[in-house]
PDB file of N, CA, C and O in Angstrom:
ATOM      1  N   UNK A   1      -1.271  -7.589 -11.083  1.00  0.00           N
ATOM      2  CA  UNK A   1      -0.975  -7.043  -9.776  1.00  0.00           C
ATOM      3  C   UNK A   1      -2.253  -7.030  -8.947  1.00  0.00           C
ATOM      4  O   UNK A   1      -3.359  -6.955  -9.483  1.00  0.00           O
ATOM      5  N   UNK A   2      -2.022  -7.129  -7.197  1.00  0.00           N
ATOM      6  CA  UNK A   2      -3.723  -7.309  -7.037  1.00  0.00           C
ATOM      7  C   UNK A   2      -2.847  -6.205  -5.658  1.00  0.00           C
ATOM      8  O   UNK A   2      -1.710  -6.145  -5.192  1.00  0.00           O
ATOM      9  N   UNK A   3      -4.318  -5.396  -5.406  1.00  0.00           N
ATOM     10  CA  UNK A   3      -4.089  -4.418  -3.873  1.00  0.00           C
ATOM     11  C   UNK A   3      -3.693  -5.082  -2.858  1.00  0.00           C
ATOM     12  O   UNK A   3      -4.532  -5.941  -2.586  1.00  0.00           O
ATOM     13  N   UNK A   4      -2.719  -5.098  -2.089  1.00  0.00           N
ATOM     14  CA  UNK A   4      -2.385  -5.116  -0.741  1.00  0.00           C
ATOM     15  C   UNK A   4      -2.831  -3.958   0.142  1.00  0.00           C
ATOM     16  O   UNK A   4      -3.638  -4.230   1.030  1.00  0.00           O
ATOM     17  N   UNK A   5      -2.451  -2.821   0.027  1.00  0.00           N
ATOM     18  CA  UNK A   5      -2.886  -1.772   0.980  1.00  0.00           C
ATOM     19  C   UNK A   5      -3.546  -0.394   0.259  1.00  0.00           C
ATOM     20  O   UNK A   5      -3.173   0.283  -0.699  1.00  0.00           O
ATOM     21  N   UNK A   6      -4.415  -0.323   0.944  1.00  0.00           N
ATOM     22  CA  UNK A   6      -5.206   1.061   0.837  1.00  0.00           C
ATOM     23  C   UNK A   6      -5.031   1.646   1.757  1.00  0.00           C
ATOM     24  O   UNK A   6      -5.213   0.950   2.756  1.00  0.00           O
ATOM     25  N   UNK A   7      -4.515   3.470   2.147  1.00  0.00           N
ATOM     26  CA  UNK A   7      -4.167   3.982   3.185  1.00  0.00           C
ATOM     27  C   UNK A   7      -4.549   5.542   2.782  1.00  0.00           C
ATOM     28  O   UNK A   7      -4.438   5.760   1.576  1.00  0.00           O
ATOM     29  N   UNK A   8      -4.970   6.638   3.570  1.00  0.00           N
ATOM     30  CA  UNK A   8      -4.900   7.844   3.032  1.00  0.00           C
ATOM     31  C   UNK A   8      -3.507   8.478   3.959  1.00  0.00           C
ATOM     32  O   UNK A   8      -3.019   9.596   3.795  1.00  0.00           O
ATOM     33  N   UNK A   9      -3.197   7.786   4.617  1.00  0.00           N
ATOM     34  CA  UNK A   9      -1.463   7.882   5.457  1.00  0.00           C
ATOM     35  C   UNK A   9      -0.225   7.930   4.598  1.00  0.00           C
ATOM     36  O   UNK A   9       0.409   6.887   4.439  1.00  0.00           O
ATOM     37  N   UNK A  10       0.268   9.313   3.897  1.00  0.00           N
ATOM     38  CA  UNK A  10       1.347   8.312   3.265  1.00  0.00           C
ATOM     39  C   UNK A  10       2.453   7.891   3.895  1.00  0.00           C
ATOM     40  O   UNK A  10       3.321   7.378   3.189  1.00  0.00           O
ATOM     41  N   UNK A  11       2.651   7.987   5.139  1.00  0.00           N
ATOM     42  CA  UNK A  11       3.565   7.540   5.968  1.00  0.00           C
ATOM     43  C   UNK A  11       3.575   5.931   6.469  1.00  0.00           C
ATOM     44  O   UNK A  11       4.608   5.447   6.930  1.00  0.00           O
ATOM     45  N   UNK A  12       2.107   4.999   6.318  1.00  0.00           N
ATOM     46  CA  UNK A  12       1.950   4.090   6.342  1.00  0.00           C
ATOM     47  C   UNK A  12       2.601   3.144   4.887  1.00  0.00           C
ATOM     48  O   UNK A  12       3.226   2.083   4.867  1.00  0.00           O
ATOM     49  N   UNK A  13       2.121   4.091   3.701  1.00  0.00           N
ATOM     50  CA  UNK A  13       2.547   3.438   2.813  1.00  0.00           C
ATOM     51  C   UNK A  13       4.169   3.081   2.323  1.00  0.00           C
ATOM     52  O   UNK A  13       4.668   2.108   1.758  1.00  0.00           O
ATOM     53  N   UNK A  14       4.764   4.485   2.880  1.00  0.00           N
ATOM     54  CA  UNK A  14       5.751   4.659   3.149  1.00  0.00           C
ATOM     55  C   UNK A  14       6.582   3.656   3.757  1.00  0.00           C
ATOM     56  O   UNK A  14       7.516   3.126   3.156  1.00  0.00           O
ATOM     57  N   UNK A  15       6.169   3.316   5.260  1.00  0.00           N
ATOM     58  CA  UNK A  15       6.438   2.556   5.933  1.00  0.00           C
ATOM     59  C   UNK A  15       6.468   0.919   5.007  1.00  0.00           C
ATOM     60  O   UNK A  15       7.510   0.329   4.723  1.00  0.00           O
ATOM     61  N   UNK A  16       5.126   0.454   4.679  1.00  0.00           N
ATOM     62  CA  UNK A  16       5.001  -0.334   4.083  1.00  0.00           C
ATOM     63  C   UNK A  16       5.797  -1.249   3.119  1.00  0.00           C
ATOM     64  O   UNK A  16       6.016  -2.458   3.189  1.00  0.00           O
ATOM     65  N   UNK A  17       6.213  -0.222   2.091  1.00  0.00           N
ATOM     66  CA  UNK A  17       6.662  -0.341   0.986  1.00  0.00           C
ATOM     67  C   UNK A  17       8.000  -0.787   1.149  1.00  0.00           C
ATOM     68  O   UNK A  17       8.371  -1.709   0.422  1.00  0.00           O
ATOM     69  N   UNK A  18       9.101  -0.110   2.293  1.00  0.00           N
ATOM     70  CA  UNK A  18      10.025  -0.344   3.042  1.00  0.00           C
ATOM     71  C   UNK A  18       9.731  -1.534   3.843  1.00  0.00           C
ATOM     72  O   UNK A  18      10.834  -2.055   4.011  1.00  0.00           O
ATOM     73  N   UNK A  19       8.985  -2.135   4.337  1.00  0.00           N
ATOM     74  CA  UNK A  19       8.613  -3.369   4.742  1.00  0.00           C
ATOM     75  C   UNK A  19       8.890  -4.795   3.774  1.00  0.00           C
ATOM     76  O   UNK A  19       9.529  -5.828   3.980  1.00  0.00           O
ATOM     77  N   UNK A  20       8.184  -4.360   2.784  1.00  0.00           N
ATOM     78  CA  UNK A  20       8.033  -5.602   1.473  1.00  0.00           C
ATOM     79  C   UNK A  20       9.683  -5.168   0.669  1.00  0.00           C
ATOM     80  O   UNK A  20      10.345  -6.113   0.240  1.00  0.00           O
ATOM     81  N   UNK A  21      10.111  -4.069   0.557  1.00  0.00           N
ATOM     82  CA  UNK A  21      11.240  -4.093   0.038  1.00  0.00           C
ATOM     83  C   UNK A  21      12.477  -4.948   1.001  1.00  0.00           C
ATOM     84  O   UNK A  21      13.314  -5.616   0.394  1.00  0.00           O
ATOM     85  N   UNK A  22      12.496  -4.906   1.776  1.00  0.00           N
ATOM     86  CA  UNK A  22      13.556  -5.202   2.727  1.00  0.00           C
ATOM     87  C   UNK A  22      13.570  -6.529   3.333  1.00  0.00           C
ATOM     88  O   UNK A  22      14.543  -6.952   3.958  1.00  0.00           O
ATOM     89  N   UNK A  23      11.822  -7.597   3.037  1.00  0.00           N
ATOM     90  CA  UNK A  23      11.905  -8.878   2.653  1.00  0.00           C
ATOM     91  C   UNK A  23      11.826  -9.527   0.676  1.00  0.00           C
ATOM     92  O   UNK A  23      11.173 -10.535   0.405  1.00  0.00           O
ATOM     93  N   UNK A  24      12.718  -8.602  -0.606  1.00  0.00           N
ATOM     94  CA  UNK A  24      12.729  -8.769  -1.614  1.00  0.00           C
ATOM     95  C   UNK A  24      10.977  -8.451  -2.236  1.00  0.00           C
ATOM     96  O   UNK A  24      10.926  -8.527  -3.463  1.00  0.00           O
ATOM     97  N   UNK A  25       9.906  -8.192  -1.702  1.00  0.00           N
ATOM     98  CA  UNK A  25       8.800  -8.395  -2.490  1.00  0.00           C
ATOM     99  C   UNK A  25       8.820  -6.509  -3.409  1.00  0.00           C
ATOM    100  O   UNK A  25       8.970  -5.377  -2.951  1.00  0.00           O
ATOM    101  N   UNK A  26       8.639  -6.919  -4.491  1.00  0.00           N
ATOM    102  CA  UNK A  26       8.118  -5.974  -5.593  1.00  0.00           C
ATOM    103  C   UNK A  26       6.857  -5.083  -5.330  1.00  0.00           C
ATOM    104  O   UNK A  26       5.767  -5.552  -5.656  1.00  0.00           O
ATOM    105  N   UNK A  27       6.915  -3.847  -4.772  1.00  0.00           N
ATOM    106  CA  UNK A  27       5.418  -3.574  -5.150  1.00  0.00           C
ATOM    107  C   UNK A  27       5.372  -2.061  -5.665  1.00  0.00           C
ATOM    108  O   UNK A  27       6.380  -1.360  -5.574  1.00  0.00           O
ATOM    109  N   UNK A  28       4.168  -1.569  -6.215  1.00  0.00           N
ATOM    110  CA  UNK A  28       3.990  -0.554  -6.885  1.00  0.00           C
ATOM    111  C   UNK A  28       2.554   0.876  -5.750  1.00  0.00           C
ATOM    112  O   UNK A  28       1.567   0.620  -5.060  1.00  0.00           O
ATOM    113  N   UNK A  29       3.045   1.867  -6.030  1.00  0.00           N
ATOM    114  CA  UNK A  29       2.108   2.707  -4.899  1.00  0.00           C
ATOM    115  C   UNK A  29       1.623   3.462  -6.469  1.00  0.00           C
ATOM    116  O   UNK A  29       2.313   4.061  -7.294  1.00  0.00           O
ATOM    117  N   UNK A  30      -0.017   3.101  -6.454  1.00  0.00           N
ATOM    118  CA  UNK A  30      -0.885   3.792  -7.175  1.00  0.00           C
ATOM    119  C   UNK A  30      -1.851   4.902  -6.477  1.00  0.00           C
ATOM    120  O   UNK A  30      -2.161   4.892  -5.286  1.00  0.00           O
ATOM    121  N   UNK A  31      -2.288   5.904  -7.486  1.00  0.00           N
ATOM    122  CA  UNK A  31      -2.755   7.040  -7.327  1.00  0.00           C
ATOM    123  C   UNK A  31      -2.351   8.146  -6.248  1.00  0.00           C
ATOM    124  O   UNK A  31      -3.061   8.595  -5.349  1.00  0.00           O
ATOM    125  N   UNK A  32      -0.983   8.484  -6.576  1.00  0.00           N
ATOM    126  CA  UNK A  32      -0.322   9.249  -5.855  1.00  0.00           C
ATOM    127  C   UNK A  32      -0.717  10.514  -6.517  1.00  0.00           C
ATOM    128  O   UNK A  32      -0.672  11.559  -5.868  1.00  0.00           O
ATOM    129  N   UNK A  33      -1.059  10.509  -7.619  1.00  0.00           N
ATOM    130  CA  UNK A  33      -0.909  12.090  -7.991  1.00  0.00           C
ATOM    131  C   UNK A  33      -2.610  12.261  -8.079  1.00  0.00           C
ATOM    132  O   UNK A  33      -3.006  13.085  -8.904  1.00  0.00           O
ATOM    133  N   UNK A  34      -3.324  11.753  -7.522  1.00  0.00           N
ATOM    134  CA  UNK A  34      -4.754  11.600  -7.638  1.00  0.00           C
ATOM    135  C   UNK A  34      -5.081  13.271  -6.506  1.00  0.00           C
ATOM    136  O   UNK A  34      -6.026  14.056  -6.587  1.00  0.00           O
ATOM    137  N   UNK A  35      -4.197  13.289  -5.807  1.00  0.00           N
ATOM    138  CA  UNK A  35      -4.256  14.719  -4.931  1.00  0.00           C
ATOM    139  C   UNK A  35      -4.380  15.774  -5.557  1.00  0.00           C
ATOM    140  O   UNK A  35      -5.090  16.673  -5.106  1.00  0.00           O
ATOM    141  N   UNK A  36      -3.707  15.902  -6.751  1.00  0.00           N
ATOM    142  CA  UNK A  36      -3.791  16.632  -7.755  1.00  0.00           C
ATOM    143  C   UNK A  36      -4.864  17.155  -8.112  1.00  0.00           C
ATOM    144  O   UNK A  36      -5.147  18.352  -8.160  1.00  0.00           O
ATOM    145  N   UNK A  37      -5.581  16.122  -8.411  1.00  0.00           N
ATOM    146  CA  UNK A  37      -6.828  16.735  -8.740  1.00  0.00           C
ATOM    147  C   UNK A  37      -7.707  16.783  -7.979  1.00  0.00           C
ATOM    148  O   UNK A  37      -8.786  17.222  -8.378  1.00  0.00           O
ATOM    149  N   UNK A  38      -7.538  16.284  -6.413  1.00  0.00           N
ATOM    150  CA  UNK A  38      -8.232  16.289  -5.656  1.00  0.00           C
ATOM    151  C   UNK A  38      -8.539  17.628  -5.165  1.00  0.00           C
ATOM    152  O   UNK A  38      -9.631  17.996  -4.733  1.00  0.00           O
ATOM    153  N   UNK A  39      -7.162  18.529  -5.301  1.00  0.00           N
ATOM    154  CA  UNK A  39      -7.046  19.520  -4.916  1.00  0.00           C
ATOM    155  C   UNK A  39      -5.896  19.329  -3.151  1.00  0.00           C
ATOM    156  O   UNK A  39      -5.536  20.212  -2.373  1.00  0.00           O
ATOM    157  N   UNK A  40      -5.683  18.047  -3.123  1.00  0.00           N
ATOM    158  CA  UNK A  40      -4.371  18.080  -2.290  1.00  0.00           C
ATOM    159  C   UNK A  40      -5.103  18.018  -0.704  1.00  0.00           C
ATOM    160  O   UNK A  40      -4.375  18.251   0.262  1.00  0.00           O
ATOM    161  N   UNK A  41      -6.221  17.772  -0.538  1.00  0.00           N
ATOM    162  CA  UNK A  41      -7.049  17.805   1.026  1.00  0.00           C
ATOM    163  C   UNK A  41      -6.951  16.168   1.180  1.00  0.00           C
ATOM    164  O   UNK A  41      -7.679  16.051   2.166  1.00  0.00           O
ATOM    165  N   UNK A  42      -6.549  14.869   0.873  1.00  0.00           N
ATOM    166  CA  UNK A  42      -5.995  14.258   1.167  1.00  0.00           C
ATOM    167  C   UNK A  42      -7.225  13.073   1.549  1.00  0.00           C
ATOM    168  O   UNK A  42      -7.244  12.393   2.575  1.00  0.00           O
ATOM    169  N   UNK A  43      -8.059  13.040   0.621  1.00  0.00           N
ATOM    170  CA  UNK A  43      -9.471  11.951   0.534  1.00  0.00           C
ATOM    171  C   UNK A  43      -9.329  10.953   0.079  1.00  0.00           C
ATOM    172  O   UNK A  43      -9.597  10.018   0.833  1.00  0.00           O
ATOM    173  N   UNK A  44      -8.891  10.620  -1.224  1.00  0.00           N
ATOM    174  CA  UNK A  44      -8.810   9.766  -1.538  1.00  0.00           C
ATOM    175  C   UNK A  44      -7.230   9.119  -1.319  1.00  0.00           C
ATOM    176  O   UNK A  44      -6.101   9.599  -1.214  1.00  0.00           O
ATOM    177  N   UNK A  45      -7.739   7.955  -1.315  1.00  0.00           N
ATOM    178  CA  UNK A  45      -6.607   6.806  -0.225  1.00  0.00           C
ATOM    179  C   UNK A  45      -5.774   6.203  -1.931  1.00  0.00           C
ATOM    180  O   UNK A  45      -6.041   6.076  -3.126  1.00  0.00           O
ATOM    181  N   UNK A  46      -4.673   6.002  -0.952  1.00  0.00           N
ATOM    182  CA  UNK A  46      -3.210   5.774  -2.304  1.00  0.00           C
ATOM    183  C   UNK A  46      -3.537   3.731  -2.100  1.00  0.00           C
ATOM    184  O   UNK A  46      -3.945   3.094  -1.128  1.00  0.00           O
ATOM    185  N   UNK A  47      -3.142   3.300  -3.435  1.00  0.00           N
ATOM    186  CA  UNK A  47      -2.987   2.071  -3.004  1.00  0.00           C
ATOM    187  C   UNK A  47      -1.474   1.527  -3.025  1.00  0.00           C
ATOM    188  O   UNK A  47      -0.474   1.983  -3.580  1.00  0.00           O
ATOM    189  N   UNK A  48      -1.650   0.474  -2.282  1.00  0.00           N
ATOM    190  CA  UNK A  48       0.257  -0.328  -2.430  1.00  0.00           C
ATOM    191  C   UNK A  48      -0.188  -1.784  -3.317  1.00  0.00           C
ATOM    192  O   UNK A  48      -0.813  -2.652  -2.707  1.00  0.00           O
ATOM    193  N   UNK A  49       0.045  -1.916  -4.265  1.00  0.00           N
ATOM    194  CA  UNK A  49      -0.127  -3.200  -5.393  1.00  0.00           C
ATOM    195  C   UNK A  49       1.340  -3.924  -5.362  1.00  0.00           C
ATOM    196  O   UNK A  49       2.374  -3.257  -5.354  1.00  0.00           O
ATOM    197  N   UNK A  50       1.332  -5.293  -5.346  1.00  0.00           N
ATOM    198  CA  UNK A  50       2.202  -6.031  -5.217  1.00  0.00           C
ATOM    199  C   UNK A  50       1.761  -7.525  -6.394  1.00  0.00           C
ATOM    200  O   UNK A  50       0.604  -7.891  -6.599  1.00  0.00           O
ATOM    201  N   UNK A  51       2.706  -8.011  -6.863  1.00  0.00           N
ATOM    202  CA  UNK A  51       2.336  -8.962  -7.940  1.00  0.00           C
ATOM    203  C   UNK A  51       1.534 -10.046  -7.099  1.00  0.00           C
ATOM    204  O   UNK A  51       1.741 -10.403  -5.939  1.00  0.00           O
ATOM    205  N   UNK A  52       0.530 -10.488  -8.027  1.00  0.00           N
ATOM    206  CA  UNK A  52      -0.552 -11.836  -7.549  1.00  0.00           C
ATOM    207  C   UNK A  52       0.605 -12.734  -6.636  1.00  0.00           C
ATOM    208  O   UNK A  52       0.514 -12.935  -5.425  1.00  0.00           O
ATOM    209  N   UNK A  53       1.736 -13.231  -7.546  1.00  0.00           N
ATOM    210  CA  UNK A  53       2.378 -14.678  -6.648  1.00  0.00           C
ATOM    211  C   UNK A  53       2.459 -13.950  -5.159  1.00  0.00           C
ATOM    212  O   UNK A  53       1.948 -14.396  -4.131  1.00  0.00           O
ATOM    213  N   UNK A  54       3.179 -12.795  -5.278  1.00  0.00           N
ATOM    214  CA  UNK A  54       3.683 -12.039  -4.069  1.00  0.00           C
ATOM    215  C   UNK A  54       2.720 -11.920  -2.760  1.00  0.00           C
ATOM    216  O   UNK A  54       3.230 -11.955  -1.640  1.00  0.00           O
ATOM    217  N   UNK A  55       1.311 -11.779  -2.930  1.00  0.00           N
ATOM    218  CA  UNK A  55      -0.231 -11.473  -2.502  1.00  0.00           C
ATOM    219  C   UNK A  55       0.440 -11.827  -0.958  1.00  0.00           C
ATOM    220  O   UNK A  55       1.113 -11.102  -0.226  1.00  0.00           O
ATOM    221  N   UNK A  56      -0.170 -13.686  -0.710  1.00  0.00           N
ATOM    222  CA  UNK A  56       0.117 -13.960   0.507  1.00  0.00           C
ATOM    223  C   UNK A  56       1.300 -13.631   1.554  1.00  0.00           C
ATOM    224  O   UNK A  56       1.252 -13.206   2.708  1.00  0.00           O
ATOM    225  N   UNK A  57       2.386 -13.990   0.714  1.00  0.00           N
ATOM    226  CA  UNK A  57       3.600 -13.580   1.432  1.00  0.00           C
ATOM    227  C   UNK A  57       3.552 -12.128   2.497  1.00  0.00           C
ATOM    228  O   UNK A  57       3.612 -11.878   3.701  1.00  0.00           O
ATOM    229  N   UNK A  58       3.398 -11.371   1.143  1.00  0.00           N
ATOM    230  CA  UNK A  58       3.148  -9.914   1.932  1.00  0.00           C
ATOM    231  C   UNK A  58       1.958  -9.124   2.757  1.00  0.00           C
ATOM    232  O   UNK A  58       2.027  -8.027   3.311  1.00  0.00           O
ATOM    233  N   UNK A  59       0.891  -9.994   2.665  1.00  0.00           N
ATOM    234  CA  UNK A  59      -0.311  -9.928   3.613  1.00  0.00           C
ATOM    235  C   UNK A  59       0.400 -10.294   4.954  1.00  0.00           C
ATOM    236  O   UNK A  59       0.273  -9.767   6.059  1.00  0.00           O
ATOM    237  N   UNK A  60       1.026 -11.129   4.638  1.00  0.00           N
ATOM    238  CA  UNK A  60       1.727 -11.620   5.957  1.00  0.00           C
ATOM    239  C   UNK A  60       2.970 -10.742   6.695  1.00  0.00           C
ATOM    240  O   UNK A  60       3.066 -10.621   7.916  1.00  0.00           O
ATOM    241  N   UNK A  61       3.598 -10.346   6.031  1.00  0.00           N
ATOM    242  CA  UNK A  61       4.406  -8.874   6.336  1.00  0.00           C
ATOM    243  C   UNK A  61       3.644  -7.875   7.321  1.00  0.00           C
ATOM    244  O   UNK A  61       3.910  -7.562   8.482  1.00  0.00           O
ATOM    245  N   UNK A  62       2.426  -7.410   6.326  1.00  0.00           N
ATOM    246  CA  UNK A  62       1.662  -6.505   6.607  1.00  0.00           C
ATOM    247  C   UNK A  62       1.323  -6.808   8.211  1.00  0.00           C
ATOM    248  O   UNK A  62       1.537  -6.118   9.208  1.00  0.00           O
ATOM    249  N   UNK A  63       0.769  -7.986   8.072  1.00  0.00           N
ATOM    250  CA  UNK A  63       0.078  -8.567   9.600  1.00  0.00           C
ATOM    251  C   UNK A  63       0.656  -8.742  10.763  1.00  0.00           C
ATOM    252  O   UNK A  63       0.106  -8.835  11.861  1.00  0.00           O
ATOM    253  N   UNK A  64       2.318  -8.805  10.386  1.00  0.00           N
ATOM    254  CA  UNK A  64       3.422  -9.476  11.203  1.00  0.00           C
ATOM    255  C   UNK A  64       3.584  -7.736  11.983  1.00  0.00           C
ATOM    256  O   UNK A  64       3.938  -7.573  13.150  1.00  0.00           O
ATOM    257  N   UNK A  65       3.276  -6.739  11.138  1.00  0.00           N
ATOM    258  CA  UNK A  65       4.037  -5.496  12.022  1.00  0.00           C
ATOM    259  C   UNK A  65       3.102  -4.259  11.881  1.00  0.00           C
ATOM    260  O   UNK A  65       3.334  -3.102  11.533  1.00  0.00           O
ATOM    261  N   UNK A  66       1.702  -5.047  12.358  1.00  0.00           N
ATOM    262  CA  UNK A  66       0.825  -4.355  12.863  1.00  0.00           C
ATOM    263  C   UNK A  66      -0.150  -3.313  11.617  1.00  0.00           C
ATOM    264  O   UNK A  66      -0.985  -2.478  11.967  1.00  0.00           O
ATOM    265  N   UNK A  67       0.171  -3.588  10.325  1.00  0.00           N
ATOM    266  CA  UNK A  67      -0.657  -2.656   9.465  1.00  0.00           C
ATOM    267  C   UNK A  67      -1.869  -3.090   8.874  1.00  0.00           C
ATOM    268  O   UNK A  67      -1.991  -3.981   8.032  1.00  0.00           O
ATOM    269  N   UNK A  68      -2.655  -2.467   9.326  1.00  0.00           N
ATOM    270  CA  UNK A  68      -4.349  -2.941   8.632  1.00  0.00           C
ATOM    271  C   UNK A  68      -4.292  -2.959   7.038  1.00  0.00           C
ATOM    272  O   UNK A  68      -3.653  -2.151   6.365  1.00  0.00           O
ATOM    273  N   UNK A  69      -4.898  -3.785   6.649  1.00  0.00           N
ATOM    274  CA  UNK A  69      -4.285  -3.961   5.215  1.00  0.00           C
ATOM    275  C   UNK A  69      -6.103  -2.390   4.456  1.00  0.00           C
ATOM    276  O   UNK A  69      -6.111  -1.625   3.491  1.00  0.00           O
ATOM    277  N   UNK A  70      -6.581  -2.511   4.934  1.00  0.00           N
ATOM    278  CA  UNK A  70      -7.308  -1.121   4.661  1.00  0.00           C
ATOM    279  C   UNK A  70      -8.370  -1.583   3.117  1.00  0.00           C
ATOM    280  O   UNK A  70      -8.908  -0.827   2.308  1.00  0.00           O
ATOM    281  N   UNK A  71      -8.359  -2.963   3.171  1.00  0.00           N
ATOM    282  CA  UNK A  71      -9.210  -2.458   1.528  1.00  0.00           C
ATOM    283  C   UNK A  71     -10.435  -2.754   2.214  1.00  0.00           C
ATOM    284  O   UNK A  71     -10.905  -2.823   3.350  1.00  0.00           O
ATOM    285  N   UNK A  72     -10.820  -2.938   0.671  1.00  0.00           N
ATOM    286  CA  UNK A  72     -12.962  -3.292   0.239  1.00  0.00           C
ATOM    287  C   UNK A  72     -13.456  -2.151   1.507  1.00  0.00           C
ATOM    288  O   UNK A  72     -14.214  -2.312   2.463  1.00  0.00           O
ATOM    289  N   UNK A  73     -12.552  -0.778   0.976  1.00  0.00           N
ATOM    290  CA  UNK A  73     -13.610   0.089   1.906  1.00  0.00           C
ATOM    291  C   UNK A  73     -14.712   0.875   1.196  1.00  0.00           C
ATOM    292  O   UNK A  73     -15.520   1.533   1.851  1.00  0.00           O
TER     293      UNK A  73
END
C-alpha cells in the first residue's frame, strides 16, 4: 500500500475516501486512533493508503476535486 493523503482534517479524509470509493478504488485510513494517545488535540495527521496499482489513478481523483494530496510534510 503506498500514502495518498495526509490530512489532520478528518472531514477531508472523509470526503476523500468517499471520492475513491465511488470511482471503485480500495483504500485504507491509518492512524486514527493515534489521538488517543495524543491525548485527542488533533496533531498528528491521519493517513488515506490506497494499493500501489491504485496510486496514479487516485492521485488523479484527488487532483480532479481540488484536494492537496498533503504528504512528505
Amino acid at each position: 500500500m503506498k500514502e495518498l493523503l495526509r490530512s489532520n482534517d478528518p472531514t477531508i479524509i472523509a470526503f476523500a475516501s468517499a471520492l475513491l470509493q465511488g470511482e471503485g478504488i480500495d483504500c485504507f485510513e491509518m492512524d486514527v486512533n493515534m489521538s488517543v494517545l495524543e491525548g485527542s488535540i488533533g496533531i498528528l495527521p491521519r493517513r488515506l493508503m490506497v494499493r500501489t496499482e491504485d496510486l496514479p489513478e487516485a492521485e488523479v481523483v484527488m487532483t480532479d476535486n481540488g484536494i492537496a494530496l498533503g504528504r512528505g510534510l
